[in-house]
PLY file of the C-alpha trace (Angstrom):
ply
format ascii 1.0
element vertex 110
property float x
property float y
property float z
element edge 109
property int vertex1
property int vertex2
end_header
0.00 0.00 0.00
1.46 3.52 -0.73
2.02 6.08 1.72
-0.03 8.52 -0.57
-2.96 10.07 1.00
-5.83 11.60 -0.83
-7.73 14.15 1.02
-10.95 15.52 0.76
-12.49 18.47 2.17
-16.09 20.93 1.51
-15.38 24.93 2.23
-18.23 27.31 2.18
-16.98 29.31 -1.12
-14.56 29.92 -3.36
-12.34 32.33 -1.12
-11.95 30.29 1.50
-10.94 27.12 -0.71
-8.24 28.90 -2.41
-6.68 30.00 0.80
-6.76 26.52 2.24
-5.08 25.32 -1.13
-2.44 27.81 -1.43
-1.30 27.35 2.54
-1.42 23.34 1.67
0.51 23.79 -0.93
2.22 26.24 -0.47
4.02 24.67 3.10
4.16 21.89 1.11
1.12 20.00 3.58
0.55 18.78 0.13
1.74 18.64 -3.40
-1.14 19.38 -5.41
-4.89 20.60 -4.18
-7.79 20.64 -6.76
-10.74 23.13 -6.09
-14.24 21.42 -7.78
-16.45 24.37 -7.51
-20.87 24.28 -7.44
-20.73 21.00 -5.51
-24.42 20.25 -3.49
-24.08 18.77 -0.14
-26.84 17.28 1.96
-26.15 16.66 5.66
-27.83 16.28 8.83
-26.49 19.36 11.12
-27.41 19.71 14.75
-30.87 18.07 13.83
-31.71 19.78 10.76
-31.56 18.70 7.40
-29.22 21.20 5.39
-28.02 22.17 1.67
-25.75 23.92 1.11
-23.36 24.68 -2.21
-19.83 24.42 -1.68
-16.37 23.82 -3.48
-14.69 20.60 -2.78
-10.80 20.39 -2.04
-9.04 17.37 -3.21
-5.28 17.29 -1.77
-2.70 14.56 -2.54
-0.27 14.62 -0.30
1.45 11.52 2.09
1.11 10.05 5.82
3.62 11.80 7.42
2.48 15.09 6.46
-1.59 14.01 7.33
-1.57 15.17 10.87
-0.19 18.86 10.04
-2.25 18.80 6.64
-5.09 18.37 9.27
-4.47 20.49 11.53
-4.10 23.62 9.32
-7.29 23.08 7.63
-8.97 23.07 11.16
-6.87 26.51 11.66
-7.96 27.97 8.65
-11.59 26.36 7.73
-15.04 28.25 9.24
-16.70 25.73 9.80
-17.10 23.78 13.73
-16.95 20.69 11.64
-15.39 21.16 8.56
-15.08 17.59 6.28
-11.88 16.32 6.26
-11.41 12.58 4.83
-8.64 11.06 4.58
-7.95 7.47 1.90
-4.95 5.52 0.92
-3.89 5.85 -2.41
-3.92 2.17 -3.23
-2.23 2.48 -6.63
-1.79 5.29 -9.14
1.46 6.16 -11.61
4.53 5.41 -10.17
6.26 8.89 -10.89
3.16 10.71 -9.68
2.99 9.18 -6.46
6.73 9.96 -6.26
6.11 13.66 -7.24
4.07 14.11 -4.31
6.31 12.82 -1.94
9.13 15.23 -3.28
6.98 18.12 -2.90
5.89 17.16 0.27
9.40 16.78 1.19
9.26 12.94 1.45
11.15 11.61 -1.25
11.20 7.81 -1.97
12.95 6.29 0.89
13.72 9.26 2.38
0 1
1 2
2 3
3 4
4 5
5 6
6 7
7 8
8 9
9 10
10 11
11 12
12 13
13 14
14 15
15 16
16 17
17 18
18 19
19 20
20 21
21 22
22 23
23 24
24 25
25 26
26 27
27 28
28 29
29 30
30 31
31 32
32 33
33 34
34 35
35 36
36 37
37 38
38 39
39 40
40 41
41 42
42 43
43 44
44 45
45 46
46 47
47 48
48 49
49 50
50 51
51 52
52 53
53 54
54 55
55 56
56 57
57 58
58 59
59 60
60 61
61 62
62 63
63 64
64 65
65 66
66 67
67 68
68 69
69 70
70 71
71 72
72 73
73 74
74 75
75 76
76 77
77 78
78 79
79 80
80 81
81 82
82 83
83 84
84 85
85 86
86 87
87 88
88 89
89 90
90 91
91 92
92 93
93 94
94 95
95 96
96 97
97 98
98 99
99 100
100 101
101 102
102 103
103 104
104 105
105 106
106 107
107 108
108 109
């Protein structure tokens, strides 16, 4: 199983998405972030049935970096309890998965 982790995560709008992504990024939390824009959630909150349109974060980025990833989206998201999901990348292209451990600063056996 690869140490690649695939993490996904709802923000309220598009503001708030790209300054999760370029902080990921950026202190290389992760390699790569895509922002999916005019996704419709439907959740139970506090009782109520909600809907609500968001933008959906998709980071790549590996193990030992998925505690701080975490941790700086609950810094910098607005919500109480914002989505953060974490899965194993169980495969994928060989150089890719490498790329994102060098820009996470987790180069093959290193």
């Amino acid at each position: 199983m690869s140490d690649v982790r695939i993490v996904f995560c709802t923000c309220p709008d598009a503001g708030t998405a790209e300054r999760i992504a370029q902080a990921l990024v950026g202190e290389r939390l992760a390699a790569c972030v895509n922002l999916l824009p005019g996704v419709e959630s439907v959740y139970r909150w506090q009782g109520a049935l909600e809907r609500s349109r968001e933008v959906q974060l998709i980071a790549k980025t590996v193990e030992p970096r998925l505690e701080a990833l975490i941790a700086r989206v609950r810094a910098l998201h607005p919500y109480e309890l914002p989505e953060i999901l974490a899965i194993a990348a169980s495969g994928g292209l060989p150089d890719y998965l490498d790329w994102v451990r060098a820009e996470t600063g987790h180069p093959p056996g290193g």
